[in-house]
KOLMAR-266956 format. One record per residue: x, y, z of N, C-alpha, C in turn. Coordinates in steps of 0.001 Angstrom, whole numbers, plus 500000, padded with zeros to 6 digits. Atoms other than C-alpha are relative to their C-alpha. Last residue first. Layout:
((X Y Z) (X Y Z) (X Y Z))
...
//
This chain:
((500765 498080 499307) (447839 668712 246662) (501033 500194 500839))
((500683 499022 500974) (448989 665437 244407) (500079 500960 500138))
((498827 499408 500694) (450817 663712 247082) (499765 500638 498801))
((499032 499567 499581) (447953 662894 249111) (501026 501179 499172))
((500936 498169 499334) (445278 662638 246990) (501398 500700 500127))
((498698 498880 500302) (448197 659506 245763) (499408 501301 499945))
((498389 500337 499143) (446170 656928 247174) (501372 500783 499908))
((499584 499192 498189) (442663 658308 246243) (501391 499723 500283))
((499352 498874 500082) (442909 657251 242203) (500860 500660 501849))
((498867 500248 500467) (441876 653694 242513) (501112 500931 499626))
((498748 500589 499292) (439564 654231 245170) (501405 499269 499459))
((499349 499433 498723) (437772 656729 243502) (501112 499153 500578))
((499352 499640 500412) (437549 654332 240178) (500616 501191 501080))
((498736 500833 500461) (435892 651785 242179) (500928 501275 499614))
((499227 500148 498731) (433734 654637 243760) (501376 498442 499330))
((499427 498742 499186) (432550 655725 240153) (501319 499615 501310))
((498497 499613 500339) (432157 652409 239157) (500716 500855 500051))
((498935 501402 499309) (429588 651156 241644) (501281 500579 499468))
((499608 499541 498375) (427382 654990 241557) (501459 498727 499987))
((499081 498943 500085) (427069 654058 237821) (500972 500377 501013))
((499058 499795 500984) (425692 650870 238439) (501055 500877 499845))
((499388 501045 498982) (423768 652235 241133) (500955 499299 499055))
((499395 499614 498993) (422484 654371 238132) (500542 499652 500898))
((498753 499720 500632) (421796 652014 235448) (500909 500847 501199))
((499165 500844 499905) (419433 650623 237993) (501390 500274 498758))
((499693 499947 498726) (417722 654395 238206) (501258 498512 500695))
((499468 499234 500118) (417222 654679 234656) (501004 499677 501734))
((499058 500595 500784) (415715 651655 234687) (501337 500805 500371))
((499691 500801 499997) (413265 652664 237187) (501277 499426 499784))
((498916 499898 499233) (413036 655920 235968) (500743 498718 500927))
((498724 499043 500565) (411789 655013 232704) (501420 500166 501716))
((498847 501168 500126) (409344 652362 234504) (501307 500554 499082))
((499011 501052 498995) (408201 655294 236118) (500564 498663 499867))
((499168 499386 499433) (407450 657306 233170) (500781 499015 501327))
((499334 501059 499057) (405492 654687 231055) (501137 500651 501000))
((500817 501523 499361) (404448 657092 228928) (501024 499181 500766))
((499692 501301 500904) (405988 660779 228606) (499451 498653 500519))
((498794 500442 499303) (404534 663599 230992) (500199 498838 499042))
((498516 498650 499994) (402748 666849 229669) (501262 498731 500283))
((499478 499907 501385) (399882 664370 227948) (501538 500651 500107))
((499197 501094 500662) (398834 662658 230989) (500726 500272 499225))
((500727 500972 500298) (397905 666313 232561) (500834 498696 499465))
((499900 499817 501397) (399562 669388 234753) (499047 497971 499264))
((500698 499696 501239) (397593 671073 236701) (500430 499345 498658))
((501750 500843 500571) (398254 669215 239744) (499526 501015 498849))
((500803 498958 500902) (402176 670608 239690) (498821 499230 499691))
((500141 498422 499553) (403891 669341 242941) (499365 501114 499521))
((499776 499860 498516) (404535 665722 242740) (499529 501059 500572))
((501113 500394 499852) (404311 665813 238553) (499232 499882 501978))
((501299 498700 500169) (406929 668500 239012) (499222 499189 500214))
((500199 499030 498435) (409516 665781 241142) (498741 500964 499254))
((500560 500501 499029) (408586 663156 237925) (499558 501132 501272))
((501309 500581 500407) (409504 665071 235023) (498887 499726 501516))
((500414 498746 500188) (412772 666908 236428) (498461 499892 500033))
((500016 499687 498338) (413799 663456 237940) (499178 501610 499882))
((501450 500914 498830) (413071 661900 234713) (499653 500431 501042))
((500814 499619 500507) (415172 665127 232431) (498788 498949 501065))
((500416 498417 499043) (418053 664653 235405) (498398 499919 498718))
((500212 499994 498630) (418329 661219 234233) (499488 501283 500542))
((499026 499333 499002) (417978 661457 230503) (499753 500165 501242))
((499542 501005 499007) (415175 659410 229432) (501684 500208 500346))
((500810 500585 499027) (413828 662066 227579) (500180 498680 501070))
((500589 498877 499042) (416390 663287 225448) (498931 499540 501235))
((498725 499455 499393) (417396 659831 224026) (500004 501247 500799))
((500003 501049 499092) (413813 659373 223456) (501422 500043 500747))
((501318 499299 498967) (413519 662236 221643) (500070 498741 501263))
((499485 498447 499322) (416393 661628 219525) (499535 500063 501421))
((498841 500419 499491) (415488 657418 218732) (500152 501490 501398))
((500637 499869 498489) (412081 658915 217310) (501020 499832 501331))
((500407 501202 500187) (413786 660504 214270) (500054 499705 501692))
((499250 500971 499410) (414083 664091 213817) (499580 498612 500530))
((500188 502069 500438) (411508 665261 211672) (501509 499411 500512))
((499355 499859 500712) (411806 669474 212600) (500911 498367 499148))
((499770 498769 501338) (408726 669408 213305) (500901 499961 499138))
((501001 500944 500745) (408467 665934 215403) (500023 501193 498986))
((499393 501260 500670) (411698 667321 217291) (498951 499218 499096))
((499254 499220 500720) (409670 670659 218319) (501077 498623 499043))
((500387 499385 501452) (406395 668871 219120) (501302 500313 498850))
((500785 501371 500421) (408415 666438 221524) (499371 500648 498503))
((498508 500312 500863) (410604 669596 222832) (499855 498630 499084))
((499711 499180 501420) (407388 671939 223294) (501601 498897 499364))
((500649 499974 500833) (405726 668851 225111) (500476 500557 499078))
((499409 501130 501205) (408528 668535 227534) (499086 500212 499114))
((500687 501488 500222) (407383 671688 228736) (500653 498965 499237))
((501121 500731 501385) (409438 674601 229154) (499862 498843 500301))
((500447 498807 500702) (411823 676352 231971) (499044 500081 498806))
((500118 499036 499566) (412751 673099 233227) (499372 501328 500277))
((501028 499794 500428) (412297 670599 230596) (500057 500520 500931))
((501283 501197 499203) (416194 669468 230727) (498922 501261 499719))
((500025 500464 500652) (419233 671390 228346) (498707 498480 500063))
((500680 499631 501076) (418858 674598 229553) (499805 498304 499115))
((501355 499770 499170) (419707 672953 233259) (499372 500520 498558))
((501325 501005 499642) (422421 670999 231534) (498240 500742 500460))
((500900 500496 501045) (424085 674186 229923) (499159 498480 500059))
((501089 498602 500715) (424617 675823 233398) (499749 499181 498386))
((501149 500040 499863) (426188 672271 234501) (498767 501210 499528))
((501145 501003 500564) (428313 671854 231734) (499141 500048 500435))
((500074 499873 500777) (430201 674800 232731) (498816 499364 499101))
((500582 499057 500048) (430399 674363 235909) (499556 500694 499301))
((501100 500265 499783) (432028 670965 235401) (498564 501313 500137))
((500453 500568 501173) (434496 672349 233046) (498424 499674 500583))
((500217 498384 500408) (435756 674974 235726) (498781 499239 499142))
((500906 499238 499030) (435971 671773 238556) (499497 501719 498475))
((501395 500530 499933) (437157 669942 235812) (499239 500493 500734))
((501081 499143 500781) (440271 672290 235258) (498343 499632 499919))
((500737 498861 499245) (441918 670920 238498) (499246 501195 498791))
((499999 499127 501006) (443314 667772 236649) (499138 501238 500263))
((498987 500599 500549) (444638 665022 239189) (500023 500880 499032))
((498582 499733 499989) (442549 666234 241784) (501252 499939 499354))
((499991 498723 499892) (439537 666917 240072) (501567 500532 500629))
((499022 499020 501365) (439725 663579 238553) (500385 501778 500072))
((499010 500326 500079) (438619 662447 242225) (501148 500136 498736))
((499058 500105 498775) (436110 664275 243177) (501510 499593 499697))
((499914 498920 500087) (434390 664127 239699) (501537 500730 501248))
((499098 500422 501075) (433915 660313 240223) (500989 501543 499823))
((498788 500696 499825) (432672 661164 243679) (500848 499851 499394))
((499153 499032 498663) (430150 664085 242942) (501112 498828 500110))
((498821 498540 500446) (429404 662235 239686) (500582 500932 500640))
((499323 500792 500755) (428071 658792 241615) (501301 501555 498941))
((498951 500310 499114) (426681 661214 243963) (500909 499348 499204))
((499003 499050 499525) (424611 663394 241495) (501112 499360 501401))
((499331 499226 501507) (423199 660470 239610) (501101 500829 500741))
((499496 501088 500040) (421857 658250 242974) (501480 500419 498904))
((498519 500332 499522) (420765 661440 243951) (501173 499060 499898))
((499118 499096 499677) (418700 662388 241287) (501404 499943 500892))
((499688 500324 501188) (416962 659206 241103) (501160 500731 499890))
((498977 500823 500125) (416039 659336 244482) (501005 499303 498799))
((498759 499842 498990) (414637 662146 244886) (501017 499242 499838))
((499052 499149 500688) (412862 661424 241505) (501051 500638 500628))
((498761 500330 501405) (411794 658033 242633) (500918 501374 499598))
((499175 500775 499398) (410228 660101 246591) (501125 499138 498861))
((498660 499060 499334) (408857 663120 245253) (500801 498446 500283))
((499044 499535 501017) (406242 661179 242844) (501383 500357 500374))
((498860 501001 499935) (404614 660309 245864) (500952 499630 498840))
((498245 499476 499505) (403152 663738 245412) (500738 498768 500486))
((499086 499728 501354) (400359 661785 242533) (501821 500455 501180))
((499437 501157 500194) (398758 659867 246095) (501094 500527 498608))
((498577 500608 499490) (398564 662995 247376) (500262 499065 499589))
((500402 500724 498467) (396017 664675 244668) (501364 499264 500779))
((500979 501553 500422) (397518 666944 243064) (500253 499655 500903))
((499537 501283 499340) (398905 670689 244789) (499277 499116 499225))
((498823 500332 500878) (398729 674214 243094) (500020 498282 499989))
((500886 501462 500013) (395930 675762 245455) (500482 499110 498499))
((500398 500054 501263) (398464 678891 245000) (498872 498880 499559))
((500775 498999 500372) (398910 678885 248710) (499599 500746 499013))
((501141 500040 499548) (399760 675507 248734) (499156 501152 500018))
((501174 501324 500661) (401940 674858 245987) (498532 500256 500629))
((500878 499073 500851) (403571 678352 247191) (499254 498936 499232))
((500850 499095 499597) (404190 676602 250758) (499573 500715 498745))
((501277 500522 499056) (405375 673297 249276) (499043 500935 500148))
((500437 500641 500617) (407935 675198 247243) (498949 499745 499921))
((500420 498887 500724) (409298 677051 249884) (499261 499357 499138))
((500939 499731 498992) (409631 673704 252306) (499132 501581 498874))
((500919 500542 500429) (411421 672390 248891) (498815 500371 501156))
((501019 499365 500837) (413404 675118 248959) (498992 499077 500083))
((499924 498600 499359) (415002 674272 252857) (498610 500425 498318))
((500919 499984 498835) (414899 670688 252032) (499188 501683 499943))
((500951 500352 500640) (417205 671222 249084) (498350 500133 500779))
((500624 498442 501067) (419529 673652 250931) (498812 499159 499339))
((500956 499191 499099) (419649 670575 253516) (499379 500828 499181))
((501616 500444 499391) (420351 668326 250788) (499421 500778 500988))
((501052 499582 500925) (423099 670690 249249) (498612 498814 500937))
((500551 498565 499755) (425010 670142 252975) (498828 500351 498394))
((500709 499628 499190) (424806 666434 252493) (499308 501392 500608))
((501110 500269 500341) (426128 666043 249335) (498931 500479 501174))
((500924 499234 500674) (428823 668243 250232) (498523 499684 499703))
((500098 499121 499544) (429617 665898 253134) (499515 501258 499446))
((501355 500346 499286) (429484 662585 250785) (499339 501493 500922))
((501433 499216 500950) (431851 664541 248611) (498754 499363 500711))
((500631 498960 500439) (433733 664613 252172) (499489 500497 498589))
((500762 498997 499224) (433350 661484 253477) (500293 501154 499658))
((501526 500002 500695) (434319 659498 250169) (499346 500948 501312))
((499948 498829 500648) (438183 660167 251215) (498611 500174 500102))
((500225 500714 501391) (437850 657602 254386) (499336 501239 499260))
((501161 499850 499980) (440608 659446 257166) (498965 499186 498259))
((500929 501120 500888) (443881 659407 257430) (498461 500027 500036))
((500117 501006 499158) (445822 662417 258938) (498919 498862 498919))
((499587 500224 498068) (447633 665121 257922) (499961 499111 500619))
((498759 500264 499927) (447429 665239 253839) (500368 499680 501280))
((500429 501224 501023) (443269 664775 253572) (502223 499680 500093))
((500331 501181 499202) (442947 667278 256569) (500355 498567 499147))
((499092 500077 498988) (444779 669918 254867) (499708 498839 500824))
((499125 500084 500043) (443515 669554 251323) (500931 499294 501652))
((499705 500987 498771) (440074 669603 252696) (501045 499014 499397))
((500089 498463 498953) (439043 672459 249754) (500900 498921 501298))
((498992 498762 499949) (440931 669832 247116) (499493 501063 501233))
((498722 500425 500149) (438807 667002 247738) (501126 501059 500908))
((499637 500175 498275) (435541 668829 248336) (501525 499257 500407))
((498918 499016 499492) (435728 670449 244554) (500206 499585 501555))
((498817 500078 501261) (434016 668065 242434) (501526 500589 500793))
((499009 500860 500072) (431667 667345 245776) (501402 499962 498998))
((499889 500536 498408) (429790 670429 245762) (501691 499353 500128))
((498632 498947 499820) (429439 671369 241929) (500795 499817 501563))
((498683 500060 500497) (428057 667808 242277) (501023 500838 499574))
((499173 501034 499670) (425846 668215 244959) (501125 499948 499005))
((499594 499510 499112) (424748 671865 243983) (500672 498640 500080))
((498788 499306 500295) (423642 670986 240493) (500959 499902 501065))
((499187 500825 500402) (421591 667933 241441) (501486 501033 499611))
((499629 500830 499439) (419924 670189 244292) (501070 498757 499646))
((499079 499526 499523) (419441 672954 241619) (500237 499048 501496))
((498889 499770 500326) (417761 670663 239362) (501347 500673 500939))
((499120 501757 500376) (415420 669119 241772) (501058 500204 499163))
((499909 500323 498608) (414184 673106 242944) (500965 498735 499427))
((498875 499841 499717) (414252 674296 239286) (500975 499790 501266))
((499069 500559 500454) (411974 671911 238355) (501402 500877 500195))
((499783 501815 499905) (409846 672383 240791) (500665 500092 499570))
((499449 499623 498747) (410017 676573 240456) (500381 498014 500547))
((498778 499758 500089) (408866 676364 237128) (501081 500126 501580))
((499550 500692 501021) (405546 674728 237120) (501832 500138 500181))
((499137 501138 499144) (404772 676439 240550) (501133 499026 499096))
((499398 499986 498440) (405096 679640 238982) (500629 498990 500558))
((498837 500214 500932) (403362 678615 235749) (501255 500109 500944))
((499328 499668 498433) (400363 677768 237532) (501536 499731 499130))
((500615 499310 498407) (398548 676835 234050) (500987 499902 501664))
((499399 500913 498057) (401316 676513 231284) (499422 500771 501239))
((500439 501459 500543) (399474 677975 227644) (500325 499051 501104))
((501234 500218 500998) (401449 681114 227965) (499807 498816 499663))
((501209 500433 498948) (403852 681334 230904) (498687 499671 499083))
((500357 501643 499637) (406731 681359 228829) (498691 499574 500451))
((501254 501100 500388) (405853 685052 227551) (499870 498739 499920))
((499337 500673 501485) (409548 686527 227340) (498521 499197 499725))
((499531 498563 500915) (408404 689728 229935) (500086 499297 498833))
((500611 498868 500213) (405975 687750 232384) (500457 500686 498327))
((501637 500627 499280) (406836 683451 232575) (499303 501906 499459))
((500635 500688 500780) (410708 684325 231709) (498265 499986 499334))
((499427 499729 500894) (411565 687361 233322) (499381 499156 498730))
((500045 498761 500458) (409229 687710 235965) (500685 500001 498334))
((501304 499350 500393) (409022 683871 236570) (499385 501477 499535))
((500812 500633 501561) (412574 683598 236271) (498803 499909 499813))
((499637 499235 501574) (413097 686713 238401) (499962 498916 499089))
((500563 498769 500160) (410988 685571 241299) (500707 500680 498438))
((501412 500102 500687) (411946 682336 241320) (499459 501462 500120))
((500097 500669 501261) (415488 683396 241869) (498860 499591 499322))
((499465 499242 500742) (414327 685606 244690) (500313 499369 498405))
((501422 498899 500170) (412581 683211 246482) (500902 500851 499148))
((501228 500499 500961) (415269 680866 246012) (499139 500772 499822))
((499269 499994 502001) (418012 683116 247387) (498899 499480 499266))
((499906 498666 501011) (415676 684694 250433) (500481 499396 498250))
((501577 499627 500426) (415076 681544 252101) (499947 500750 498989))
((500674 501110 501045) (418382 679811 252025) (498979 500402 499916))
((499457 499997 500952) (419868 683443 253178) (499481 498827 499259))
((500945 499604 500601) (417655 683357 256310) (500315 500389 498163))
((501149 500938 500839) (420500 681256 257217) (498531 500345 499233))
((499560 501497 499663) (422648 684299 258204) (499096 499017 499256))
((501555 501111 500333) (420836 687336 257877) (500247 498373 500724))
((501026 499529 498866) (423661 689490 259472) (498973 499222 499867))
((500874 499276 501016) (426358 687866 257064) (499105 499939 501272))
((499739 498186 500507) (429892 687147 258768) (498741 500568 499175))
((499408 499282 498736) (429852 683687 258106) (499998 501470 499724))
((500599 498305 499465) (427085 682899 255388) (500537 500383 501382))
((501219 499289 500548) (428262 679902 253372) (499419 501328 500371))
((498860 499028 500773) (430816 678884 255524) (498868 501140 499228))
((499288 499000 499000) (428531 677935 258462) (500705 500345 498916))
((501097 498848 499499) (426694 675560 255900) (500073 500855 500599))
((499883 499686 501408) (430126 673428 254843) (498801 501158 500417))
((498945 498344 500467) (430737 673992 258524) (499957 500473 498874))
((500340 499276 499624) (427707 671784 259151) (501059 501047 499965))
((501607 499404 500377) (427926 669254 257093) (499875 501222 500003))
((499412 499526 501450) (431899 668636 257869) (498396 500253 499461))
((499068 499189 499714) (430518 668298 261368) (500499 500791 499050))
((500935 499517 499482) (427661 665303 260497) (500601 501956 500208))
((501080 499070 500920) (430342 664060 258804) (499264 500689 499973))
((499467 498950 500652) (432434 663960 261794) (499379 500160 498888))
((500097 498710 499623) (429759 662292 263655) (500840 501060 499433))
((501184 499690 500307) (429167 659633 261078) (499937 501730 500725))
((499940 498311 500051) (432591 658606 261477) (499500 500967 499816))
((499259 499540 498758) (431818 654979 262367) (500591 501476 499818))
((500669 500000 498885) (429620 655036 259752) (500433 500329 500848))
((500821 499396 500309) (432017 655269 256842) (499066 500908 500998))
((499376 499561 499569) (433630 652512 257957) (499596 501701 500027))
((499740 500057 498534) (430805 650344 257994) (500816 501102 500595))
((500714 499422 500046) (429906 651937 254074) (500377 500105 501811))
((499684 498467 500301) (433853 651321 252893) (498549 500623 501289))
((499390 499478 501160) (433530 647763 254105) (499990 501267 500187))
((500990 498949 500638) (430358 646235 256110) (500991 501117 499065))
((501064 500076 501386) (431514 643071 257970) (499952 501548 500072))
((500904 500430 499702) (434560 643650 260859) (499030 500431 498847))
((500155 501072 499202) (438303 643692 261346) (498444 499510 499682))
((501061 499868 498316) (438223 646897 259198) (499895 498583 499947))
((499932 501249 499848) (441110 647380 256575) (499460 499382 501322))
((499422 500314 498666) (441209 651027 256178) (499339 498347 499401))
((500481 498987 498641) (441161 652963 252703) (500780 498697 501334))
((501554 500431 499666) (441733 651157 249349) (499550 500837 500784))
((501249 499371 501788) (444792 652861 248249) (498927 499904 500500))
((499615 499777 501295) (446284 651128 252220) (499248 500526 498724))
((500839 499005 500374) (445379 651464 255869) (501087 499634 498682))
((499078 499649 501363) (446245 648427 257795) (499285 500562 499459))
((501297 500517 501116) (444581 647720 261324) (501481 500872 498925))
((499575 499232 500971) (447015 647592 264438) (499266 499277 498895))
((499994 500961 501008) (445223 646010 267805) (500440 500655 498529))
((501016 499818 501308) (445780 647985 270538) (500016 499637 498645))
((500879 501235 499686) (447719 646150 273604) (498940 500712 498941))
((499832 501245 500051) (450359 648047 273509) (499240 499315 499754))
((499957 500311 501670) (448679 651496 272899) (500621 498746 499666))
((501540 499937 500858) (447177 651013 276190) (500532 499670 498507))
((500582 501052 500051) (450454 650269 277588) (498954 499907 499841))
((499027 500856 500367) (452316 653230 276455) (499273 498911 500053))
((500780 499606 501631) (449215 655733 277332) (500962 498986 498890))
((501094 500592 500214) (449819 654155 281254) (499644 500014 498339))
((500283 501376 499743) (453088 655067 281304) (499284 499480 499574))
((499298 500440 501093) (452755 658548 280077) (500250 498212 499719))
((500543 499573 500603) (450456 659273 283008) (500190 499265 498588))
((500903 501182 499645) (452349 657375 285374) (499221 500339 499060))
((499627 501197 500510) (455309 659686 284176) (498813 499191 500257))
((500264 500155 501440) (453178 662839 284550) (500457 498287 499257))
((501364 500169 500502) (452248 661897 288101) (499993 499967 498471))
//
């Protein structure tokens, strides 16, 4: 029985058609490239999702009630700290929600690309064993920070609402460019990142680095207004400000509050904002293109790197 067994798994694999896997990845018989292939492994991403989220709080009694608690908590001490003891909150009605938006869309761009810098190297063992296309697992971090995103933005929602916080709905279609602005940014640098990470394992320290002084370095925790007054004070020329302000994460920061903070007015948000992100947004895809070029010119020696 075993031989008929063995038999049979001989002449199956006879008759299976051999595809070529080279630098690039796989060499699919059929239209759609990296994204087709991609697809067809949808369920193991779906897998690598969900363990990235099972790691996170094995062994903790709360378990997932852990994405509730951290945000709440973090908005709780930068609004205490900031907003009560350092006197941000002065002059910014619903200062709460004010600050809690932008730290929601930031810490979603953080998370993906602290995420992905490092998904390489954690899935060492699978990445040397067997073949597989690399881009599924910073795609896989990306995916686990989007749940966590979800998760605050349900928090979010609920203190928009029970703070009577909310503009009108047609302004919360705001959420949808700056979602997407954001991600277009934090994948293109989760991938690129991905892949210099293996070749120089201090970027993962560097990137963590940069990102704590990005989040001081967007309208977050203050109004764009004080950084418009503060550059017109100290007569920096208009170029600056503009260069600040049409920073990606600073549009996505802009936009997701306007979505969520109805107090704030024409004056808190720069002109022509959505044809900012717009632009911003076709530089991005752009970005996203050469990123993955430059992934797939590094991936071929993952391998023998780790």
């Amino acid at each position: 029985m075993e031989h008929l067994d063995t038999t049979d798994r001989f002449a199956r694999l006879a008759v299976t058609p051999f595809t070529t896997t080279d630098a690039k990845g796989l060499e699919l018989p059929v239209r759609g490239g990296k994204i087709r292939e991609i697809y067809e492994r949808r369920d193991l991403l779906g897998l690598l999702v969900r363990r990235d989220l099972q790691a996170r709080y094995r062994d903790s009694v709360l378990g997932f009630l852990w994405t509730l608690i951290r945000p709440i908590v973090q908005f709780l001490m930068y609004y205490l700290v900031l907003g009560q003891f350092l006197r941000a909150a002065e002059g910014i009605p619903q200062f709460a929600i004010f600050l809690f938006s932008g730290l929601t869309i930031y810490a979603f761009f953080a998370e993906m690309v602290q995420g992905s810098t490092s998904s390489i190297l954690n899935n060492a063992g699978l990445v040397k064993k067997i073949y597989l296309p690399r881009e599924i697992f910073p795609l896989a971090s990306v995916g686990a920070a989007g749940f966590m995103f979800l998760v605050q933005v349900l928090v979010l929602l609920s203190g928009a609402i029970i703070f009577q916080a909310l503009p009108a709905p047609v302004e919360m279609l705001w959420f949808i460019p700056s979602v997407l602005l954001i991600l277009v940014y934090g994948l293109a640098l989760g991938i690129l990142l991905s892949a210099l990470n293996v070749y120089l394992r201090d970027v993962q320290y560097v990137t963590d680095v940069v990102m704590m002084l990005a989040m001081w370095g967007s309208p977050i925790v203050y109004a764009w207004t004080m950084v418009s007054d503060a550059f017109r004070t100290l007569g920096l020329p208009a170029w600056a400000l503009e260069v600040y302000t049409n920073n990606p994460i600073t549009l996505g920061v802009l936009g997701f509050r306007q979505a969520f903070w109805g107090e704030g007015t024409p004056g808190d948000y720069p002109d022509n904002l959505l044809l900012r992100m717009l632009i911003a947004g076709v530089i991005g895809v752009v970005f996203l293109f050469i990123s993955h070029r430059v992934f797939t010119r590094l991936q071929g020696n993952f391998a023998q790197e780790m």
